[in-house]
N, C-alpha and C positions, 0 to 999 in steps of 0.2 A: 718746830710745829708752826711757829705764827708765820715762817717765809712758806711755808708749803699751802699752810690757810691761806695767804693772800695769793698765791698759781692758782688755788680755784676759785677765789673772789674773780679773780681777772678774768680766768676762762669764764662763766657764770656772767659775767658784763660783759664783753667782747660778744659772747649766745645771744643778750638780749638787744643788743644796740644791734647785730645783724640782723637779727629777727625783725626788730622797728621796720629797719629800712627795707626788707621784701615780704609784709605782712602778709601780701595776695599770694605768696607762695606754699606749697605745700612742704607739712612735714616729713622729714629722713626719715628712714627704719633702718639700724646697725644691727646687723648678727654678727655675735663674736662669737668664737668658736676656737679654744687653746688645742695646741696639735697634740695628733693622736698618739698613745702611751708608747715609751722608746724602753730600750733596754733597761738606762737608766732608771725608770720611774718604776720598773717594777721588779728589778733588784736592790736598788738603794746603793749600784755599788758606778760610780761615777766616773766617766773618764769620755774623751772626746768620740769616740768610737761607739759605746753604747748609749752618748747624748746623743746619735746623729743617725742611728740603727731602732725603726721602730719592732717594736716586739712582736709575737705572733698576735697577741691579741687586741695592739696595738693597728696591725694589717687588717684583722675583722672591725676594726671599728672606724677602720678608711671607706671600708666596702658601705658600710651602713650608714659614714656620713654620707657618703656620695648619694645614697637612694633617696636620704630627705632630705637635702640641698636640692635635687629635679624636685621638688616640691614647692620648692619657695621660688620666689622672683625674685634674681639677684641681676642688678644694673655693673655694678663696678665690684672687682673684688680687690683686694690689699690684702701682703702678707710680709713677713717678717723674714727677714733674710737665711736664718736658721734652717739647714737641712730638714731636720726634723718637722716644722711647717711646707716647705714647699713638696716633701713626700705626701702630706696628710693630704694636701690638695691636687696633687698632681694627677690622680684619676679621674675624676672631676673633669679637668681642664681638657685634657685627653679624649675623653667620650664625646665630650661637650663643644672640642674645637676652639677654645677660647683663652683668657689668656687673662694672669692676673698679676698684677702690678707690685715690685718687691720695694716696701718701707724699710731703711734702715734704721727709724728709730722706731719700728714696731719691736726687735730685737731686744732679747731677755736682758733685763737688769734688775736694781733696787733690792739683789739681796743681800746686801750687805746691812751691817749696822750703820744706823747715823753718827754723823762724825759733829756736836752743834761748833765745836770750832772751825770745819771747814768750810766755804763759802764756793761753790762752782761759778765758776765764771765765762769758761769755755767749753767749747767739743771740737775734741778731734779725731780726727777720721784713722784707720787702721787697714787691713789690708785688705785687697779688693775683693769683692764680692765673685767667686768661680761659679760658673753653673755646668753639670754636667751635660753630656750633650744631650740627651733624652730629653731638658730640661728644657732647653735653648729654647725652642718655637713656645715654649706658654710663659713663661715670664718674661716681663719686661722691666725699664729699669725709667725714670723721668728725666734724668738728666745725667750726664756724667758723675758727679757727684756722688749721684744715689746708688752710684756702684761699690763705693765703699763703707765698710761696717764702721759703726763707731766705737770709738775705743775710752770708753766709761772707766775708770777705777773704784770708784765709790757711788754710795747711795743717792750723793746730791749730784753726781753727775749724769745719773739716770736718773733722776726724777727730770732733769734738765732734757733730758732726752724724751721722756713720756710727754710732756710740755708740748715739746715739737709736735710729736702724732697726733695728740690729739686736738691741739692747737690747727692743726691742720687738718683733719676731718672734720671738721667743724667748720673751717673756712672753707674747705673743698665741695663741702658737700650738702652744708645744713639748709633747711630749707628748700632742697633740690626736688623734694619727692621721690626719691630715687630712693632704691635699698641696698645697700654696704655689704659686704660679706668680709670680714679681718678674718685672718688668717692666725695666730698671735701664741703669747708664750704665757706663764703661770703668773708671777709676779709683775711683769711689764703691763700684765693681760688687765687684771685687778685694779691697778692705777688707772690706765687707760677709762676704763665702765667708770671711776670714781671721776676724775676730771670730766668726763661729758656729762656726768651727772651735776659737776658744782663743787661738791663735795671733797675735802681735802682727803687727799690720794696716802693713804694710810694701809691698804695692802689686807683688808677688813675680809673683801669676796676670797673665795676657794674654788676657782674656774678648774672644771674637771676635764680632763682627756675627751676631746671629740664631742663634746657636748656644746649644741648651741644656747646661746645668751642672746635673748632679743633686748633691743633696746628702741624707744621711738620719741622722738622730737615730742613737745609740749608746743603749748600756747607762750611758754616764756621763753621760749628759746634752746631751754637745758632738754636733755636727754634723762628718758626713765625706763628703769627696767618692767619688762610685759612681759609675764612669765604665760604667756598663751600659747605658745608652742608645745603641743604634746604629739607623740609619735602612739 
């Protein structure tokens, strides 16, 4: 509890000493948005095949994100390496001609139980990152690197990994005025909104299939949820 309190003390002051230094800038707006329901999620019955196969109703609710996404003003999108995210998005990008940017540590973790005697220290990377070929022209990847998934075992090695994302859209982006579109998963999804918020990354939110999550920059620097989006 107290090493994960002190990741959002740090993120939370890292927000505000940026914030000092480009006050004349204007505030981010993050919409997250967990991808839309796979087989998995709505049989309960799990295996790689039905995590990576969105369901039928899973398909209708790609169709409906895509209509109120052309709604919003989105600068930069990010998504999460996972099939099941780069489908939810892929129509979208398609109509639209454009083309969004694959995080590997947007990538599901932290559901495991905490372990208080292990301590993470490292990440390492695991196997590369395939894109179909349909896929190829809208994703894109930052560096070599970022082509490979990471290979987490435990809780504290994703949280170690949420750190990174969000630690980095917060550098990437805060104070840009620009608006964010994440692409993201259930448990990685939940950390992620808690760290840009400050708040120790405790797994608290219940981000729903294809539902967007607004999020918008303060005076302090941190990120708050604006629940102002209605369809």
């Amino acid at each position: 509890m107290l090493k994960l309190f002190c990741i959002a003390i740090y993120l939370l002051s890292g927000m505000t000493q940026a914030w000092a230094e480009g006050s004349n800038s204007t505030p981010t707006e993050i919409y997250f948005v967990r991808h839309a329901e796979t087989v998995s999620n709505a049989t309960n019955q799990y295996n790689v095949k039905n995590d990576t196969t969105l369901s039928g109703f899973g398909k209708r609710q790609v169709k409906q994100l895509t209509k109120q996404l052309e709604q919003l003003k989105i600068d930069h999108i990010i998504v999460s390496p996972h099939y099941r995210a780069l489908k939810t998005i892929l129509p979208y990008l398609k109509k639209h001609q454009r083309t969004a940017e694959i995080w590997p540590s947007l990538d599901e973790c932290c559901w495991q139980k905490r372990d208080p005697n292990f301590i993470a220290s490292i990440l390492r990377f695991k196997e590369k990152i395939e894109l179909k070929k349909n896929m190829q022209a809208y994703f894109t990847f930052t560096d070599t690197s970022s082509q490979y998934r990471f290979d987490t075992h435990n809780y504290e090695e994703g949280i170690m990994q949420i750190h990174l994302a969000s630690d980095r859209i917060f550098r990437q982006f805060s104070q840009s005025g620009k608006h964010i579109l994440i692409i993201g998963e259930f448990h990685s999804g939940t950390r992620i909104i808690e760290m840009l918020q400050g708040i120790p990354p405790e797994g608290w939110y219940k981000p729903e299939n294809a539902k967007i999550i607004k999020l918008k920059e303060n005076s302090s620097g941190a990120f708050v949820l604006n629940s102002s989006i209605s369809w």
